[in-house]
PyMOL Python script that loads the backbone (N, CA, C, O; Angstrom):
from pymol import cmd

cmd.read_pdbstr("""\
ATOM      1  N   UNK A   1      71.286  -0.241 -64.814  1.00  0.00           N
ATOM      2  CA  UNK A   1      71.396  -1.370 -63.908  1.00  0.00           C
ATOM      3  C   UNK A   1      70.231  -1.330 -62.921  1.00  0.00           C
ATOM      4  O   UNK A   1      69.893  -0.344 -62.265  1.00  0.00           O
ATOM      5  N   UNK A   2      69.536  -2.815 -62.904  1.00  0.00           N
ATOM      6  CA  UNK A   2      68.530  -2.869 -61.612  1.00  0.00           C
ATOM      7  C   UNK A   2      68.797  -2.300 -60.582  1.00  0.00           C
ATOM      8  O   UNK A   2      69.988  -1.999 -60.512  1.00  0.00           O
ATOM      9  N   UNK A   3      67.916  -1.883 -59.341  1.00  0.00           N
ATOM     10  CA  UNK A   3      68.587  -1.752 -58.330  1.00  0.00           C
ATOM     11  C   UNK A   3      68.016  -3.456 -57.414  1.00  0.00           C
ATOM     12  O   UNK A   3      67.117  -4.185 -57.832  1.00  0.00           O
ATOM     13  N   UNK A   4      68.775  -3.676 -56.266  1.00  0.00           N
ATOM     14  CA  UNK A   4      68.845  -5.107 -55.688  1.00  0.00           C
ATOM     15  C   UNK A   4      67.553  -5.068 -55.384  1.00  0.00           C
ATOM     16  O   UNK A   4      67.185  -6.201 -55.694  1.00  0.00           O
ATOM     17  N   UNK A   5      66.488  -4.415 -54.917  1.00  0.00           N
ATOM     18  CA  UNK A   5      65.327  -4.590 -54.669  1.00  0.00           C
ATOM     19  C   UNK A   5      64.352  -4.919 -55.528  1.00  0.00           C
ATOM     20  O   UNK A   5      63.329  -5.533 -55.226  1.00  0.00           O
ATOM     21  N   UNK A   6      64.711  -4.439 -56.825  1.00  0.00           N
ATOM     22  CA  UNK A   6      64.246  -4.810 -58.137  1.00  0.00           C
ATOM     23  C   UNK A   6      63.908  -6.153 -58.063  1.00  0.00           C
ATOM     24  O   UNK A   6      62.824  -6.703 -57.866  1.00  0.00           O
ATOM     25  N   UNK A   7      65.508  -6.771 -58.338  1.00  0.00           N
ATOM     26  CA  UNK A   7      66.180  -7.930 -58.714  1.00  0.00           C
ATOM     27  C   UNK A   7      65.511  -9.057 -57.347  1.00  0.00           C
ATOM     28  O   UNK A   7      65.061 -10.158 -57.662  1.00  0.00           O
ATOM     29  N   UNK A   8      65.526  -8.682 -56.138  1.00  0.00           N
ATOM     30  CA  UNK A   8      64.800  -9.768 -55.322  1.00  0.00           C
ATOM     31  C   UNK A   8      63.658  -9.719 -55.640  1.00  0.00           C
ATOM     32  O   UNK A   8      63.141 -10.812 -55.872  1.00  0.00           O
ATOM     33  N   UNK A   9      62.697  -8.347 -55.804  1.00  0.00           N
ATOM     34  CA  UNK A   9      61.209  -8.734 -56.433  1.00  0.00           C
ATOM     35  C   UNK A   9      60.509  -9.911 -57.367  1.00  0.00           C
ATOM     36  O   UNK A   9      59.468 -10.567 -57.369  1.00  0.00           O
ATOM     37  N   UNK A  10      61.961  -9.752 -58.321  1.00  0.00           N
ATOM     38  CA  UNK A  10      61.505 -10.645 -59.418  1.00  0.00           C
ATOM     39  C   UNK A  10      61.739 -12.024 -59.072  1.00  0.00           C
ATOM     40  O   UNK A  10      61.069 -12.884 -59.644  1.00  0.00           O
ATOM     41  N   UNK A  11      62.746 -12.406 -58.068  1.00  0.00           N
ATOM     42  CA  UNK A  11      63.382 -13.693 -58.017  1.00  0.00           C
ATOM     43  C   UNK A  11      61.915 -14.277 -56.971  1.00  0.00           C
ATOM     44  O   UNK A  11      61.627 -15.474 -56.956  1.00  0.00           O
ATOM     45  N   UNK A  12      61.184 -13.334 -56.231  1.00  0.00           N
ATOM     46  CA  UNK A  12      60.052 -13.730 -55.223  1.00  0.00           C
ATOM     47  C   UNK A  12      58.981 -13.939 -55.537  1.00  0.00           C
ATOM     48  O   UNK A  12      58.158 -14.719 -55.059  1.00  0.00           O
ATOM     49  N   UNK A  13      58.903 -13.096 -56.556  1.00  0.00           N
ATOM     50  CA  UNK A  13      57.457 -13.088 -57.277  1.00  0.00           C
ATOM     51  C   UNK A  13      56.637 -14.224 -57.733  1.00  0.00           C
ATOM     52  O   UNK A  13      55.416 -14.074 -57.725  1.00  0.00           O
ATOM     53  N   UNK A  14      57.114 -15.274 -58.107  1.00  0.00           N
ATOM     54  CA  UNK A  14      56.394 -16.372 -58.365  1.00  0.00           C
ATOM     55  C   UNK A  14      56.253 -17.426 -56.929  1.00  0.00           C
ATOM     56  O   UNK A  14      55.395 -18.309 -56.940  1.00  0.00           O
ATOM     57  N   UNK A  15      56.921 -17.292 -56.042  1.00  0.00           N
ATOM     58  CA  UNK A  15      56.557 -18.081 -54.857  1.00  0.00           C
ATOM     59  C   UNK A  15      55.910 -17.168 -54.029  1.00  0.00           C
ATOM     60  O   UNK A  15      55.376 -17.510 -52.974  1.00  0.00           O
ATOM     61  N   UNK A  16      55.926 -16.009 -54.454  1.00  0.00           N
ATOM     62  CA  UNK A  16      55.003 -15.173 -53.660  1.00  0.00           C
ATOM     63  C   UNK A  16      53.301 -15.514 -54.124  1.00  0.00           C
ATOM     64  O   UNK A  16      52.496 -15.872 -53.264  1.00  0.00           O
ATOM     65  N   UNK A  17      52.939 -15.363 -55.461  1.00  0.00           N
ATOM     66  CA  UNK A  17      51.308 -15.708 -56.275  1.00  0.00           C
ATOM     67  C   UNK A  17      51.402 -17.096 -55.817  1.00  0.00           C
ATOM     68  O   UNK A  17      50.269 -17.463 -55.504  1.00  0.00           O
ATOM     69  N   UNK A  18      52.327 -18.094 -55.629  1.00  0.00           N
ATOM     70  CA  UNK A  18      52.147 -19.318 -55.480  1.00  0.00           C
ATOM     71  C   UNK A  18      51.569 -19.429 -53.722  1.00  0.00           C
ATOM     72  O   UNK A  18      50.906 -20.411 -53.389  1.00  0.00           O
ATOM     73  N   UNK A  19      51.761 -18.802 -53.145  1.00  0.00           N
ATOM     74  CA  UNK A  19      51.673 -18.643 -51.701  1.00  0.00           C
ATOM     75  C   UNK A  19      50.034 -18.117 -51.167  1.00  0.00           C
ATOM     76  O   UNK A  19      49.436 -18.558 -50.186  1.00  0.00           O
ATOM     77  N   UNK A  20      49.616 -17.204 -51.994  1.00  0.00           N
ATOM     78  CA  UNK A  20      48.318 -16.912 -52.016  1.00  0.00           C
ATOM     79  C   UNK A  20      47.292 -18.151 -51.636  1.00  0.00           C
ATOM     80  O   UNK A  20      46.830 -18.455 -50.536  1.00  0.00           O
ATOM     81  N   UNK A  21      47.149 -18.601 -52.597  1.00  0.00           N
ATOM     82  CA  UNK A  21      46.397 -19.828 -52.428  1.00  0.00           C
ATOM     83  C   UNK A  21      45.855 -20.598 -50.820  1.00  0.00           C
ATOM     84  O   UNK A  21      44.741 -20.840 -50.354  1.00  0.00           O
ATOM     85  N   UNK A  22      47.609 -20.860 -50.198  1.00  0.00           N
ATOM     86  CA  UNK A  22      47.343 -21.257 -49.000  1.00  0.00           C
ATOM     87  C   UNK A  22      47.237 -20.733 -48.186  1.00  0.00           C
ATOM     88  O   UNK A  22      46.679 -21.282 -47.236  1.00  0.00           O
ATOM     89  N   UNK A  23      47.712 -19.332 -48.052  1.00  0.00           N
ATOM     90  CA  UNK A  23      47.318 -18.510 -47.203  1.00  0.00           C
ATOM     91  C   UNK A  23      45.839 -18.195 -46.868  1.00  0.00           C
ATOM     92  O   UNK A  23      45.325 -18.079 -45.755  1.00  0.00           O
ATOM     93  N   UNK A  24      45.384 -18.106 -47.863  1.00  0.00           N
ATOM     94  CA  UNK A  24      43.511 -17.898 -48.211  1.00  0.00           C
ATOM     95  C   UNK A  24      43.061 -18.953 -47.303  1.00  0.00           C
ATOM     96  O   UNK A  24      42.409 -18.913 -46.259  1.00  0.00           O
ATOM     97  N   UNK A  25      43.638 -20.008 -48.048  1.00  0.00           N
ATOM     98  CA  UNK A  25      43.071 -22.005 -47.670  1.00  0.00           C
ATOM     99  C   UNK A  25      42.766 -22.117 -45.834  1.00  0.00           C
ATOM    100  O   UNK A  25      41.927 -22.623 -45.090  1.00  0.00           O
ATOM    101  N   UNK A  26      44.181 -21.199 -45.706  1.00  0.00           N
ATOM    102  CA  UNK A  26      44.421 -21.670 -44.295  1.00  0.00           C
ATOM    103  C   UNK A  26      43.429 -20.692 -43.266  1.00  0.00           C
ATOM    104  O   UNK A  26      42.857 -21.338 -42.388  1.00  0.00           O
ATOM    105  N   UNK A  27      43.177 -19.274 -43.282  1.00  0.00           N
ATOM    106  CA  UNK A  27      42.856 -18.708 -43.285  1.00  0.00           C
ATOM    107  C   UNK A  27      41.057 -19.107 -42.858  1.00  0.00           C
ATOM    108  O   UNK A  27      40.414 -19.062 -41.809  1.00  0.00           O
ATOM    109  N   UNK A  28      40.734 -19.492 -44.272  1.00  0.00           N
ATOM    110  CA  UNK A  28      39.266 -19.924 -44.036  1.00  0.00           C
ATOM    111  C   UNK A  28      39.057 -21.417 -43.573  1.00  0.00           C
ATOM    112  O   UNK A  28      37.875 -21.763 -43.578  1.00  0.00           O
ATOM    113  N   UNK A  29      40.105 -22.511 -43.116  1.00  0.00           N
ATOM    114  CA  UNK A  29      40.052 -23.057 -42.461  1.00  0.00           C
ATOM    115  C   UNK A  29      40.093 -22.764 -40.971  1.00  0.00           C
ATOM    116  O   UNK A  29      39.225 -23.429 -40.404  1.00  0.00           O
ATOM    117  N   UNK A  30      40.657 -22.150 -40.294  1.00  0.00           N
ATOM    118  CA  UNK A  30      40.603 -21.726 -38.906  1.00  0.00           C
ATOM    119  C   UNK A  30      39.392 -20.463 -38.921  1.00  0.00           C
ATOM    120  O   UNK A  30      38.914 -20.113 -37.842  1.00  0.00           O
ATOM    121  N   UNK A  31      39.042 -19.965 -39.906  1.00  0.00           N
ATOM    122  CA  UNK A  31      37.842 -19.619 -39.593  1.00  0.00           C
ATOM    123  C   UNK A  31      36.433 -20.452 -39.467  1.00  0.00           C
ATOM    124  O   UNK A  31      35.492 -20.087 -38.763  1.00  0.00           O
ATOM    125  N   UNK A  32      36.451 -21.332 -40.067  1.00  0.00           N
ATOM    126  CA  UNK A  32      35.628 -22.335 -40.113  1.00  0.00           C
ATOM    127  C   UNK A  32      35.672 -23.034 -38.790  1.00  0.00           C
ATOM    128  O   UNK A  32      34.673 -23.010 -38.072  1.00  0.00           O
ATOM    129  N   UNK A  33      37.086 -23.840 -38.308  1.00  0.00           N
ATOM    130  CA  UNK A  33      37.318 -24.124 -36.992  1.00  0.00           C
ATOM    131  C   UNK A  33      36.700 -23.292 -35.677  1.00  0.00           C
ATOM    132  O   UNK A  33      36.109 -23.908 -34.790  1.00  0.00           O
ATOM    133  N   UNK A  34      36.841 -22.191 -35.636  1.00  0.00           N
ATOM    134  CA  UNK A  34      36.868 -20.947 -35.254  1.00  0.00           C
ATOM    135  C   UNK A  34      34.965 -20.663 -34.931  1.00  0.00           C
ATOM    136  O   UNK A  34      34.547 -20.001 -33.981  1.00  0.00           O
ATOM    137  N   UNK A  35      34.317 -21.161 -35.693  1.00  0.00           N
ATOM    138  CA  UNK A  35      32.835 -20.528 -36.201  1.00  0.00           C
ATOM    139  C   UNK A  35      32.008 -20.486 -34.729  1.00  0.00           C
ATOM    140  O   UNK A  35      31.020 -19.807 -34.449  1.00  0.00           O
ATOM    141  N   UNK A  36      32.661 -21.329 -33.984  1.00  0.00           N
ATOM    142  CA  UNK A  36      31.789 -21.691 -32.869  1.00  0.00           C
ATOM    143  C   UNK A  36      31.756 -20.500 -31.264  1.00  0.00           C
ATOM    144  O   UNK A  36      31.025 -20.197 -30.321  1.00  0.00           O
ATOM    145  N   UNK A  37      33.092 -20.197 -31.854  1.00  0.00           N
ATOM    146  CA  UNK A  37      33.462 -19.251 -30.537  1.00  0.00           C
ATOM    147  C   UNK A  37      33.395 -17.933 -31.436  1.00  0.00           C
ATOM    148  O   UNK A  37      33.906 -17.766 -32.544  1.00  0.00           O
ATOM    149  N   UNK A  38      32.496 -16.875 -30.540  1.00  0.00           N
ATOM    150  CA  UNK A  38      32.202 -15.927 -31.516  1.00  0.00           C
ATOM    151  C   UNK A  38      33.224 -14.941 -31.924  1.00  0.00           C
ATOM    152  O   UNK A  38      33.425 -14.816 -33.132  1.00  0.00           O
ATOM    153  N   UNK A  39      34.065 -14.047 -30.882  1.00  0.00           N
ATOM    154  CA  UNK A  39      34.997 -13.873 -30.884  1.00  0.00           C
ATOM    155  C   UNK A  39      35.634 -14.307 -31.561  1.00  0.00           C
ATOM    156  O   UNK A  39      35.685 -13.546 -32.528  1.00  0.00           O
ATOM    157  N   UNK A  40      36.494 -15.497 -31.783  1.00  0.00           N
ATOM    158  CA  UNK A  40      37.132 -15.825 -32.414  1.00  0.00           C
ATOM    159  C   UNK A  40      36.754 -15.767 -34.014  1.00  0.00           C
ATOM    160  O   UNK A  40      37.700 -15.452 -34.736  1.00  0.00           O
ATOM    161  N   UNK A  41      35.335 -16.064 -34.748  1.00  0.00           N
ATOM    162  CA  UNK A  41      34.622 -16.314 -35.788  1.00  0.00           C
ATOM    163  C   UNK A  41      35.321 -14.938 -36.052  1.00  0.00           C
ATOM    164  O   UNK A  41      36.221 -14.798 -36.879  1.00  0.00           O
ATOM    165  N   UNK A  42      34.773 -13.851 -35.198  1.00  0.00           N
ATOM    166  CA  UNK A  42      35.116 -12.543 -36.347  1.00  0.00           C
ATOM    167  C   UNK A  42      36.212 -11.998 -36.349  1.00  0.00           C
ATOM    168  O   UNK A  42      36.555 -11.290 -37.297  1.00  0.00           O
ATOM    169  N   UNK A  43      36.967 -12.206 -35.318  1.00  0.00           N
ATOM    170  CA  UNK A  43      38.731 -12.003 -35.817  1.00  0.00           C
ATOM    171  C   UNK A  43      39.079 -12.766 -36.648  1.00  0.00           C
ATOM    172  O   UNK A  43      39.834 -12.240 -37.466  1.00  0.00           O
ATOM    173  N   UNK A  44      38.749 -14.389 -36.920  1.00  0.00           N
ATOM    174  CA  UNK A  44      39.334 -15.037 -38.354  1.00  0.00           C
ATOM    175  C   UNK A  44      38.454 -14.484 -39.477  1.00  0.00           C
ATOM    176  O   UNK A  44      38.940 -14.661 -40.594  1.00  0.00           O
ATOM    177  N   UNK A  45      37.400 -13.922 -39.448  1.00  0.00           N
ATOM    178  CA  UNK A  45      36.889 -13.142 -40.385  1.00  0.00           C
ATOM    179  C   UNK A  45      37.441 -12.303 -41.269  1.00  0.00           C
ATOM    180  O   UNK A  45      37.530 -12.377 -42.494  1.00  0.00           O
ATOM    181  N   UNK A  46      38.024 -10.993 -40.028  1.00  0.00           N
ATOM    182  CA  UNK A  46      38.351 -10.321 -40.238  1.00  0.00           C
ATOM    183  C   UNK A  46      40.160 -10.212 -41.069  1.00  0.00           C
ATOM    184  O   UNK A  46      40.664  -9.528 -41.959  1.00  0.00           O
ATOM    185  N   UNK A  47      40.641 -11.347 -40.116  1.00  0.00           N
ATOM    186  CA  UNK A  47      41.889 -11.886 -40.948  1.00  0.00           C
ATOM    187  C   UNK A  47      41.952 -12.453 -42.182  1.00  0.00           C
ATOM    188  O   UNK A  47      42.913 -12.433 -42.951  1.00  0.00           O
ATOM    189  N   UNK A  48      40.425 -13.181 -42.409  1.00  0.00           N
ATOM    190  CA  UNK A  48      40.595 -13.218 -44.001  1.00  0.00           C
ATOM    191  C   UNK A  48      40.189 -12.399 -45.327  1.00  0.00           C
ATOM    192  O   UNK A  48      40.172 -12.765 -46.502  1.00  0.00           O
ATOM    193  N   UNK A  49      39.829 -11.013 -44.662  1.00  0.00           N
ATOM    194  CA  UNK A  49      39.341 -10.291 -45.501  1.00  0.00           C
ATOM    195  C   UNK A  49      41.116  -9.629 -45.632  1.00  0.00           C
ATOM    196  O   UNK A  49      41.437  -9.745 -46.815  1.00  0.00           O
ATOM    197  N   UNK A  50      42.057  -9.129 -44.968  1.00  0.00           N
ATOM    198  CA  UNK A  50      42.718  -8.516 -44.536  1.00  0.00           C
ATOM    199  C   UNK A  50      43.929  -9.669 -45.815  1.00  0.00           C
ATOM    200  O   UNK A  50      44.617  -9.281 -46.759  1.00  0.00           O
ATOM    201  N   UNK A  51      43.743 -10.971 -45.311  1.00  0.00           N
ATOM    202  CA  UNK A  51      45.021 -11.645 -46.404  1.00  0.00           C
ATOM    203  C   UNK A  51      44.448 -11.676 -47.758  1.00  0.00           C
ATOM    204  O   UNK A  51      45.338 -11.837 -48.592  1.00  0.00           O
ATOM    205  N   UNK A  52      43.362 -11.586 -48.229  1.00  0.00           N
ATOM    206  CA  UNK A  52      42.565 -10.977 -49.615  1.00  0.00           C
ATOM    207  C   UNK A  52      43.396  -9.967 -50.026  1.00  0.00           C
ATOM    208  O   UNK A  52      44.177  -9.879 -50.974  1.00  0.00           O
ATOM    209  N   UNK A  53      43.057  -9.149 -49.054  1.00  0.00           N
ATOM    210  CA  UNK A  53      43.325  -7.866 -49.573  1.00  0.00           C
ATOM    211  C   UNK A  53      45.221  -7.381 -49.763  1.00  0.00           C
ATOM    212  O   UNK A  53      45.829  -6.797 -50.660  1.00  0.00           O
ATOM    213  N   UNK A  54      45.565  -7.858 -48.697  1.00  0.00           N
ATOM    214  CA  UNK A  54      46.889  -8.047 -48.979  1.00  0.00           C
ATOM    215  C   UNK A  54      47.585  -8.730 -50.368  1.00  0.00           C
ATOM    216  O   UNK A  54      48.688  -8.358 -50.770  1.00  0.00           O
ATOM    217  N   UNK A  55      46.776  -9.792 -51.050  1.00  0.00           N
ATOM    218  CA  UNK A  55      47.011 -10.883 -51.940  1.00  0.00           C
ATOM    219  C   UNK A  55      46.594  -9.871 -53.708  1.00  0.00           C
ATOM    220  O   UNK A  55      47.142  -9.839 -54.810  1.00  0.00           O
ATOM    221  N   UNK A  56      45.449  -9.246 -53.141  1.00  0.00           N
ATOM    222  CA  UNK A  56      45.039  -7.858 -54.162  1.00  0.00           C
ATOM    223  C   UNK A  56      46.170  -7.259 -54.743  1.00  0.00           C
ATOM    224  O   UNK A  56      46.623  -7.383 -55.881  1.00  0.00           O
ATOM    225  N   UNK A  57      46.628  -6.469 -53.611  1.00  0.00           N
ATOM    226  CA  UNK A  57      47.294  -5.528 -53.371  1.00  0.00           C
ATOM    227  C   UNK A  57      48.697  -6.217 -53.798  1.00  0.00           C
ATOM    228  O   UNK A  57      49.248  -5.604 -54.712  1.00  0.00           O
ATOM    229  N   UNK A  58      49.176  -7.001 -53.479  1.00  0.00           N
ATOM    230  CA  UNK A  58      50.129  -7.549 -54.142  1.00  0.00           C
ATOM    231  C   UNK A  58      50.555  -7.908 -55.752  1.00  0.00           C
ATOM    232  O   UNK A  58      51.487  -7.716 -56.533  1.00  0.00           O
ATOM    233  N   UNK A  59      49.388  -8.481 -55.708  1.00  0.00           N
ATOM    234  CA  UNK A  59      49.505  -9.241 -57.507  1.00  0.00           C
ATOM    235  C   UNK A  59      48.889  -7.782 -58.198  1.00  0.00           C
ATOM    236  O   UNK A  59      49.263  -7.711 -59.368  1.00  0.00           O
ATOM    237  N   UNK A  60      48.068  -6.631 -57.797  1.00  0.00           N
ATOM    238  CA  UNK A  60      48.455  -5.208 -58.695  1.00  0.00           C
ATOM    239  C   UNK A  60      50.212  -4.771 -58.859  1.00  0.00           C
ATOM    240  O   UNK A  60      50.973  -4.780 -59.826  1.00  0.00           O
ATOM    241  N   UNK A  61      50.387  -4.402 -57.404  1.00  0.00           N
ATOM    242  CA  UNK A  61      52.032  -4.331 -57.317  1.00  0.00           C
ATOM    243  C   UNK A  61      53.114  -4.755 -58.641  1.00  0.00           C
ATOM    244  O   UNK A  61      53.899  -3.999 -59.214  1.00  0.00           O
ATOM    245  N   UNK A  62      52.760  -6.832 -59.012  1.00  0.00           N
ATOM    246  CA  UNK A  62      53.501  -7.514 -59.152  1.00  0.00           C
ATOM    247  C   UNK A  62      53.141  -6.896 -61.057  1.00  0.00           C
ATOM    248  O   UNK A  62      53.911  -6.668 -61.990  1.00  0.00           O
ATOM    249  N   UNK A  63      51.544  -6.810 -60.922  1.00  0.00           N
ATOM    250  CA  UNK A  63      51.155  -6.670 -62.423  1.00  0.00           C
ATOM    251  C   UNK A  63      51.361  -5.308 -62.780  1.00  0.00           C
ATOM    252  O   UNK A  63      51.829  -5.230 -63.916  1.00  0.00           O
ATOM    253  N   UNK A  64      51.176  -4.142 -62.200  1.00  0.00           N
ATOM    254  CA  UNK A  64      51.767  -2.819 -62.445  1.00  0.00           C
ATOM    255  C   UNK A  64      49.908  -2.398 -62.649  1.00  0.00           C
ATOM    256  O   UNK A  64      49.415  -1.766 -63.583  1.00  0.00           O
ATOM    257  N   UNK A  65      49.378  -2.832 -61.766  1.00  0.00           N
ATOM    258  CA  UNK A  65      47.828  -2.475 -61.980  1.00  0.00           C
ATOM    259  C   UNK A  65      47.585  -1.309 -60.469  1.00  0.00           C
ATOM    260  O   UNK A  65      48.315  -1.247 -59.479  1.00  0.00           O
ATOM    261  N   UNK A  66      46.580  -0.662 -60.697  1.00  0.00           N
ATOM    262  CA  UNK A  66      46.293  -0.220 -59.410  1.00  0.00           C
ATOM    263  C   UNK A  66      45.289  -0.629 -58.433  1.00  0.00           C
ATOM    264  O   UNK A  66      44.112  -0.274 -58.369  1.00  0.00           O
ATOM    265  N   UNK A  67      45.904  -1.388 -57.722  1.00  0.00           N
ATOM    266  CA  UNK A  67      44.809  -2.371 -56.678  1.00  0.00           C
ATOM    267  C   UNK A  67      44.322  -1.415 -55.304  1.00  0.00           C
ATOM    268  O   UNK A  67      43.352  -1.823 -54.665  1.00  0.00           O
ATOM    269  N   UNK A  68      44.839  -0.464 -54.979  1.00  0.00           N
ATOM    270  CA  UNK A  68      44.725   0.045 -54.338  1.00  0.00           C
ATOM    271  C   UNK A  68      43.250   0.440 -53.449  1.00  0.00           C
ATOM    272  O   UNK A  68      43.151   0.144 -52.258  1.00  0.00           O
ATOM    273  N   UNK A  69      42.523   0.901 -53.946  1.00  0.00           N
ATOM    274  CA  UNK A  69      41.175   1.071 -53.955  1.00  0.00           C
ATOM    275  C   UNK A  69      40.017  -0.208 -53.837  1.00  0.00           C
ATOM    276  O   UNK A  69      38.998  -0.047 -53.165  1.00  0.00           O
ATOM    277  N   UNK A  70      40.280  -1.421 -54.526  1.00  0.00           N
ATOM    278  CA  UNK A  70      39.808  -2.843 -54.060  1.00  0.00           C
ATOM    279  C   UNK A  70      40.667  -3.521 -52.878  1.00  0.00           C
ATOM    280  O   UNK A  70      40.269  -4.348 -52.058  1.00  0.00           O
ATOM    281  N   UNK A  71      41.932  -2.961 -53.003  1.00  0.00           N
ATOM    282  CA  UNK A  71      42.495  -3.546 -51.432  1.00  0.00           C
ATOM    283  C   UNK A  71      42.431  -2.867 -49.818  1.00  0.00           C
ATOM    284  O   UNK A  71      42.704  -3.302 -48.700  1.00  0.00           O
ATOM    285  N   UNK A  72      41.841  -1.378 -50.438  1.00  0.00           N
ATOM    286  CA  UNK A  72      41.374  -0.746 -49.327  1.00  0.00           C
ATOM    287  C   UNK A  72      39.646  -0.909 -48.713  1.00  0.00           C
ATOM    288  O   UNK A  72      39.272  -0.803 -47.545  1.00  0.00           O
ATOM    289  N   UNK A  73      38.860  -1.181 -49.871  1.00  0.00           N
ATOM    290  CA  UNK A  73      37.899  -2.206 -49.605  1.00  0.00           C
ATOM    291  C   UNK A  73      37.738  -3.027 -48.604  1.00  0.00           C
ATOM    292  O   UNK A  73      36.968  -2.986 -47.645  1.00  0.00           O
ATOM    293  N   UNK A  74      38.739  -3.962 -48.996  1.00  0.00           N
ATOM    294  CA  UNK A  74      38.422  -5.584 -48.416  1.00  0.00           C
ATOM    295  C   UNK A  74      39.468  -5.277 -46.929  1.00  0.00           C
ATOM    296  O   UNK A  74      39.436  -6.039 -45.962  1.00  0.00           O
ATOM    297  N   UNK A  75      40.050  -4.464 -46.969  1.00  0.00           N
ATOM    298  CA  UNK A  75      41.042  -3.820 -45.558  1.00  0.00           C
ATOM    299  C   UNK A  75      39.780  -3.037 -44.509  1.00  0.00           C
ATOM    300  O   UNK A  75      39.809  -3.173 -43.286  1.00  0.00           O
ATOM    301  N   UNK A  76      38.878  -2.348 -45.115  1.00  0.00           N
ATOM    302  CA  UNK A  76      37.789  -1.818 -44.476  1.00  0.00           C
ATOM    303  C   UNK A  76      36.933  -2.840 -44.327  1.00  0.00           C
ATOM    304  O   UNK A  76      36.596  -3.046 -43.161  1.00  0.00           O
ATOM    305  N   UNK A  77      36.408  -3.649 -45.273  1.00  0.00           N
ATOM    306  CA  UNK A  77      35.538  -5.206 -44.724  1.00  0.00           C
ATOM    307  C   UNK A  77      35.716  -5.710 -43.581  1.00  0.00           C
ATOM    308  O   UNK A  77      34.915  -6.258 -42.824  1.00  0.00           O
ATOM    309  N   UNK A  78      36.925  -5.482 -43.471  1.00  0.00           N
ATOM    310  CA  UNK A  78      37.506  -5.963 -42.141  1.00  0.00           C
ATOM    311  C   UNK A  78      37.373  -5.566 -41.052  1.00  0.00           C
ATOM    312  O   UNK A  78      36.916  -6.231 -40.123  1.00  0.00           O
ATOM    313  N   UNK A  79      37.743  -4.444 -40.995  1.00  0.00           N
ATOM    314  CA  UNK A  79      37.412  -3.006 -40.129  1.00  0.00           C
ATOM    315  C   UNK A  79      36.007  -3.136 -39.440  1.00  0.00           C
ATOM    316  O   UNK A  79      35.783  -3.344 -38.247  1.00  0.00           O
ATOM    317  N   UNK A  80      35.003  -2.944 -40.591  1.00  0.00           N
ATOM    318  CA  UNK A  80      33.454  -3.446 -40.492  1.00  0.00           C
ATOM    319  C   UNK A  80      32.764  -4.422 -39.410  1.00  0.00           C
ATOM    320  O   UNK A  80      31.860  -4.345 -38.578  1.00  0.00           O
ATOM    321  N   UNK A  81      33.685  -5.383 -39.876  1.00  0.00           N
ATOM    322  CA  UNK A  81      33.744  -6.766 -39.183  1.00  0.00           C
ATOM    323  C   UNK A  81      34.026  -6.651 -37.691  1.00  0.00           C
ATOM    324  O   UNK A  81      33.119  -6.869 -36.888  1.00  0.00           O
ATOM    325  N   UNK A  82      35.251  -6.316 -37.293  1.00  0.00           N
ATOM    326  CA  UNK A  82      35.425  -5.885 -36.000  1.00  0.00           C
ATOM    327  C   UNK A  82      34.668  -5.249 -35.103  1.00  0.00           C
ATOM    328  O   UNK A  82      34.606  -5.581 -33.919  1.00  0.00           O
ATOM    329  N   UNK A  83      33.925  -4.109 -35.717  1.00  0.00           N
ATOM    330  CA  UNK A  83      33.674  -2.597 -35.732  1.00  0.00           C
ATOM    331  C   UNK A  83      32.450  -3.018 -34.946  1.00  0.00           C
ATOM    332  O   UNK A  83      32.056  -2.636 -33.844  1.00  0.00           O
ATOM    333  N   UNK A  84      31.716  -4.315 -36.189  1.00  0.00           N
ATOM    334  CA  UNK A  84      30.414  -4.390 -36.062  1.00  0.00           C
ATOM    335  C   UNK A  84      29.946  -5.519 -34.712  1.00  0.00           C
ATOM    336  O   UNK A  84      28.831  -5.779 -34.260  1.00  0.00           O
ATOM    337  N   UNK A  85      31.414  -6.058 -34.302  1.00  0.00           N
ATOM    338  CA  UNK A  85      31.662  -7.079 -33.202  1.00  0.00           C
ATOM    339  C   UNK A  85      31.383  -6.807 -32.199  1.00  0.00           C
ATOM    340  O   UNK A  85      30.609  -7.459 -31.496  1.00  0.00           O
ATOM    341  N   UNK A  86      32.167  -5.367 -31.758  1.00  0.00           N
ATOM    342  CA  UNK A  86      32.466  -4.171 -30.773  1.00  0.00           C
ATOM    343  C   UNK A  86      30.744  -3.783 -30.159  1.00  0.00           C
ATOM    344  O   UNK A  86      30.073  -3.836 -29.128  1.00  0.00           O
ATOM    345  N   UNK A  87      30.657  -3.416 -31.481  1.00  0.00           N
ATOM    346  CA  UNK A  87      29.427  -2.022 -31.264  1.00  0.00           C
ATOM    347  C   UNK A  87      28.321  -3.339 -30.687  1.00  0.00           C
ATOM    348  O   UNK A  87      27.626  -2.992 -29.732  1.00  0.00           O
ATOM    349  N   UNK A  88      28.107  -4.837 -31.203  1.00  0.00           N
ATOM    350  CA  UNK A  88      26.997  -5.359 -30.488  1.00  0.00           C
ATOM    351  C   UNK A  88      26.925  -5.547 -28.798  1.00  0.00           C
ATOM    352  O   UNK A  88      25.914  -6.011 -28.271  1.00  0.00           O
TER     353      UNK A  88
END
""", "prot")
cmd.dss("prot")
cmd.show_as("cartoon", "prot")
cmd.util.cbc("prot")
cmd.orient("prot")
C-alpha cells in the first residue's frame, strides 16, 4: 500500500509542471518591470534564477532523475547575483 504522501504527489504532479510556466512568466516579468531600480533588478534576478532552479529540482524529483547538481547551480547563480550586488 502507498503511503498518503505518495498518493498526494501523484494527484499534484501535473498542476504542479503545469505551474512552472507561470511562475517563470511572472517572475521575468517583474524583473523586467523591476530593471530600472537597481536593487530591485537583482533581487528579481536573483528570484528567477532561484524559481528555475526550484522548477529543476522538482520535475527531477517528479521524473526520478537527479537534478540536484543543475539545481544547485542555478541556486548559486543566484547567490552570485546578490553576492556580486553587495560586494559593488
Amino acid at each position: 500500500m502507498a503511503g498518503k504522501g505518495y498518493l498526494l504527489g501523484i494527484r499534484v504532479q501535473p498542476l504542479a509542471i503545469t505551474m512552472i510556466a507561470p511562475a517563470i512568466a511572472v517572475a521575468f516579468y517583474i524583473l523586467w518591470r523591476s530593471r530600472a531600480m537597481k536593487t530591485e533588478f537583482y533581487y528579481s534576478l536573483a528570484v528567477c534564477f532561484w524559481i528555475i532552479a526550484n522548477s529543476v529540482w522538482m520535475l527531477g524529483e517528479f521524473y526520478g532523475h537527479d537534478a540536484r547538481i543543475p539545481a544547485a547551480l542555478l541556486f548559486g547563480c543566484g547567490l552570485l547575483v546578490l553576492t556580486g550586488y553587495y560586494i559593488q
